[in-house]
C-alpha positions in Angstrom: -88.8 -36.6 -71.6 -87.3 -34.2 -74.2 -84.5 -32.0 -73.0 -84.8 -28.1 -73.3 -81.6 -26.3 -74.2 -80.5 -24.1 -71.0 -83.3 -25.6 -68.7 -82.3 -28.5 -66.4 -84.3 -32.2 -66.4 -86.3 -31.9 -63.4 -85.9 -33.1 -59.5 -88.4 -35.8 -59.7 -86.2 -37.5 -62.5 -83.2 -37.2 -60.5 -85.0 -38.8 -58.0 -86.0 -41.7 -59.9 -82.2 -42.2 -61.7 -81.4 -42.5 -57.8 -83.7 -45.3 -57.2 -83.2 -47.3 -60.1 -79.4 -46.9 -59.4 -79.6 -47.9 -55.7 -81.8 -51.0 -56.9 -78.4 -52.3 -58.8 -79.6 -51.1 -62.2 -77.0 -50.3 -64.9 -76.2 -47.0 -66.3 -77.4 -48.3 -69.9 -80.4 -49.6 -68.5 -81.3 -46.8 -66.0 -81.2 -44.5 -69.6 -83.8 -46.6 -71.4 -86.3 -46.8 -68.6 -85.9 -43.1 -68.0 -85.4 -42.5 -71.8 -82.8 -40.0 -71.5 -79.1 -40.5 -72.2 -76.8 -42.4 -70.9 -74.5 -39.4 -70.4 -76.9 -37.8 -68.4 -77.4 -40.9 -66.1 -73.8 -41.6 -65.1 -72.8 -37.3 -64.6 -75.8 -37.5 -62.0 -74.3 -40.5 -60.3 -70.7 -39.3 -60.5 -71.7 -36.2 -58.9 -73.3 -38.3 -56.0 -70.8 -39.8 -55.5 -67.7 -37.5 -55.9 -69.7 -34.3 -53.6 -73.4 -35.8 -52.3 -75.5 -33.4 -54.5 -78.4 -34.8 -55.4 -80.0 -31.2 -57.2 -79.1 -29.6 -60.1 -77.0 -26.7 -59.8 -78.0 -23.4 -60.8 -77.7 -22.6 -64.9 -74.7 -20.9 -65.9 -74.4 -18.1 -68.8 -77.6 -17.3 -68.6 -76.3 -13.7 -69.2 -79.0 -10.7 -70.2 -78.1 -9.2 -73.2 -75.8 -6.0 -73.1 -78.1 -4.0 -74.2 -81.9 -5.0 -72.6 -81.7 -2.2 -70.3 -82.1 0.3 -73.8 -84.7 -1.5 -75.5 -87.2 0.8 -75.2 -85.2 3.2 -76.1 -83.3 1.4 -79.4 -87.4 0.9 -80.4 -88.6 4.6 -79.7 -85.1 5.8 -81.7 -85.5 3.9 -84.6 -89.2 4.9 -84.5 -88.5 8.5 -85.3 -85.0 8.0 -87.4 -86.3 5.3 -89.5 -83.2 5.9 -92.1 -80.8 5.4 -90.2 -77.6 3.5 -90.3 -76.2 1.5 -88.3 -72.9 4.0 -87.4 -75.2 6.3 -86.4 -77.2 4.6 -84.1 -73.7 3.5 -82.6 -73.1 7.5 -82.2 -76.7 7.9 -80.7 -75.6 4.9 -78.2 -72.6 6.3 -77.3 -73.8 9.9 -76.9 -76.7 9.5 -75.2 -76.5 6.3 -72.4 -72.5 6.0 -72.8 -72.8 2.6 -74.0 -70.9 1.3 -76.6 -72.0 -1.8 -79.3 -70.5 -3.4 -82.2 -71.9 -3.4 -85.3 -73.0 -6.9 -85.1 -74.6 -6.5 -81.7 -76.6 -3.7 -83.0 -77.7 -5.8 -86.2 -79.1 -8.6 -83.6 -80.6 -6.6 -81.2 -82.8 -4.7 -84.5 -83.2 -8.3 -85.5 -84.4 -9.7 -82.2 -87.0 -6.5 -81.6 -88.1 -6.7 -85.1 -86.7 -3.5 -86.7 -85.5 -2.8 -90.1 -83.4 -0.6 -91.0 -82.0 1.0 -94.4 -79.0 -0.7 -95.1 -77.1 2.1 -96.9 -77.5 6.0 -97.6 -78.2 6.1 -101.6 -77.5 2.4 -103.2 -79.7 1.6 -105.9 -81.6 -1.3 -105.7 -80.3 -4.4 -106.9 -80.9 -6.5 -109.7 -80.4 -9.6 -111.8 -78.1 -9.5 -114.8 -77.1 -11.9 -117.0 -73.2 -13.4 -116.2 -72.4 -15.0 -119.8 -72.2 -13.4 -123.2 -74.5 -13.8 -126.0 -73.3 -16.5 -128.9 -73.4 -15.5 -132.1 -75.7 -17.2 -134.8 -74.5 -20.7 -136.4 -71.2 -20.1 -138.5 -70.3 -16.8 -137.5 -68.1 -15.2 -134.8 -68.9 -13.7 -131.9 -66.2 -11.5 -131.8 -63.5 -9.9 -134.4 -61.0 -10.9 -131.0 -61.9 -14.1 -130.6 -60.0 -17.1 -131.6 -60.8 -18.8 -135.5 -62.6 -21.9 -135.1 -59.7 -24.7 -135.3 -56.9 -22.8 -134.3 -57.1 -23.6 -130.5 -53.8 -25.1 -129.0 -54.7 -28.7 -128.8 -56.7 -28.7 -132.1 -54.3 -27.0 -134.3 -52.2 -29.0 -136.6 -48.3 -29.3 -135.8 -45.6 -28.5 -138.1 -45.1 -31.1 -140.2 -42.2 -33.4 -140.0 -39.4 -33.4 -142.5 
């Protein structure tokens, strides 16, 4: 049985970690006939114990997102201002349905209906440019600045002794 993130393991399991439990089955054991976790196996019984439930409780944070209620509207907006930034469809939030949302909530939202958006006014596009310098040919400086061949600190010679 694979567990689903935000969904709970179903009645009929709970039933049967019940049964094998009541039969005088270990936790350990109870897991690898069920093939879920132990974890799993000893909360269920612990909660039988401690209040008598025997269902799973209703999922928690299950929240909607703040702005579902607009999404029809965030789509049609976008729609007809395809330019626009980010601020500006904070002001057009704020303006029109008096709802405020951050920058990063706005960035998801576009993200999770499948909207682009220009990211900036007038940036031109970006490229690739090389990060080093060029070396000069064999025998030859690259530049007048740079330091003589030999003459670094731990190459050149000392004074001599006298």
């Amino acid at each position: 049985m694979l567990f689903e993130r935000g969904k709970a393991y179903s009645q009929d399991l709970r039933k049967r970690v019940f049964v094998e439990a009541d039969d005088g089955a270990e936790v350990g054991e109870i897991a690898t006939i069920l093939r879920v976790s132990v974890s799993y196996v000893s909360k269920v019984l612990d909660r039988r114990r401690r209040t008598g439930e025997t269902t799973a409780r209703p999922q928690r944070c299950q929240l909607k997102p703040k702005l579902a209620a607009l999404y029809e509207a965030i789509r049609g907006w976008v729609k007809e201002h395809p330019d626009a930034t980010i601020g500006e469809l904070q002001v057009w939030l704020r303006q029109t349905h008096q709802m405020s949302a951050s920058s990063g909530l706005i960035c998801e939202t576009l993200a999770l209906l499948g909207l682009t958006r220009k990211k900036s006014r007038c940036a031109p596009p970006s490229r690739t440019a090389p990060t080093s310098r060029q070396h000069a040919a064999n025998g030859t400086r690259a530049s007048q600045i740079s330091t003589p061949p030999g003459w670094s600190s731990s190459t050149r010679p000392g004074p001599r002794p006298t």
